[in-house]
N, C-alpha and C positions, 0 to 999 in steps of 0.2 A: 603281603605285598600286592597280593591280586585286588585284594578286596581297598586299601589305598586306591589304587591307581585308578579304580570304578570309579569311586566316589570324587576322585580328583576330576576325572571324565562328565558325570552330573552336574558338581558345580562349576565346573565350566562353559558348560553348556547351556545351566542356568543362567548363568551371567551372560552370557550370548545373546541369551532369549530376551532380556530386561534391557535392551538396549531402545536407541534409538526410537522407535517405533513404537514402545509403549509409553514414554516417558509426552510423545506426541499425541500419542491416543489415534496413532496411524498416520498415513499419509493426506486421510483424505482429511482432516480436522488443518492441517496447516495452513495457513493461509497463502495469497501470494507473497515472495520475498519484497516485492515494491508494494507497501499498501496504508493508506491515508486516509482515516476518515474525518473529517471539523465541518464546523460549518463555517465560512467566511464571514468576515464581519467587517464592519466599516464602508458597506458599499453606500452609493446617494439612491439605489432602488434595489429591488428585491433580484437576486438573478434568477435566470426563467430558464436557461439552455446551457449546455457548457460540453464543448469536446477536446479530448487531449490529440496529440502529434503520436504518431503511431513508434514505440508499441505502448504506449502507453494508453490506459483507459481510462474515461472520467465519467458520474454517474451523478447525478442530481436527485436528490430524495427528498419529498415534499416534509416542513418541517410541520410538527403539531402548532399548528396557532404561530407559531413561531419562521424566522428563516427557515433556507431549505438546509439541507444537509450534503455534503460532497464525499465523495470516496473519488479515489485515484490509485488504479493500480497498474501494476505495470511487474509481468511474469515471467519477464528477463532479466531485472534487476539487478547491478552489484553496486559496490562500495562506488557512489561517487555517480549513477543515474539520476538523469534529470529528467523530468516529465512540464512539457510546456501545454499551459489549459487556455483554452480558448472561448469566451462565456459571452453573453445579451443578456444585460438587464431588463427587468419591466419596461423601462422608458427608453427602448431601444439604444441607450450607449452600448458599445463592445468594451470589451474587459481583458484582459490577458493577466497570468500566474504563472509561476513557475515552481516547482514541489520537485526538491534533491531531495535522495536517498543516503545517507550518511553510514556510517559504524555500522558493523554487523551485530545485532544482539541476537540470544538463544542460541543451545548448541544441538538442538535438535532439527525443528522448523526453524531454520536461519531465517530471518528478517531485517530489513537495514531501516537502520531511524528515518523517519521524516523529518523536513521540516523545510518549509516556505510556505506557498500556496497564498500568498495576501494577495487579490486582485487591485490592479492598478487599469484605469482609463488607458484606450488603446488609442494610438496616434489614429486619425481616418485615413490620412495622406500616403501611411504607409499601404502598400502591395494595391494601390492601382483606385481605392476607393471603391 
């Protein structure tokens, strides 16, 4: 009975151990729960600059030869964050996007879907010119 109950003790213990955190490969391999990376497309110029509405983050990455690249993240995120991006193109128009976080996928590193982020031409008249 002694020797049962040890071994009931090990494997449970084992199982303990295989949780979470290795299936992750840690905490620090997770990424943020709000995180987006595409490149936009369909602009009339290249975009040059781009900032999100706080908390959320937005980062521009020069493309190969190609568009640039965007991430968007945002380290508060739940089901149903929005992150509003703020961008200039080459030819000086402004641009505005908006990138919701949807469904939670993964039962480890939870992460929530993207999906928006199309830039549209910004009114000028709005917020004072």
């Amino acid at each position: 009975m002694r020797i049962l109950s040890s071994m009931i003790l090990i494997v449970g213990g084992a199982a303990a151990a295989a949780g979470c955190s290795n299936k992750c490969g840690g905490e620090a391999s997770c990424v943020s729960p709000g995180f987006y990376a595409y490149t936009p497309a369909g602009l009339p110029s290249p975009l040059v600059d781009v900032t999100a509405d706080s908390p959320c983050v937005a980062k521009l990455f020069p493309g190969d030869g190609g568009p640039a690249g965007l991430t968007v993240t945002d380290d508060t995120a739940t089901q149903g964050a929005v992150c509003i991006l703020h961008g200039r193109l080459a030819d000086g128009q402004l641009v505005t996007a908006t990138v919701t976080f949807g469904r939670p996928t993964g039962s480890c590193c939870v992460s929530f879907t993207p999906s928006g982020g199309e830039f549209t031409l910004s009114d000028a008249g709005i917020g004072g010119g």
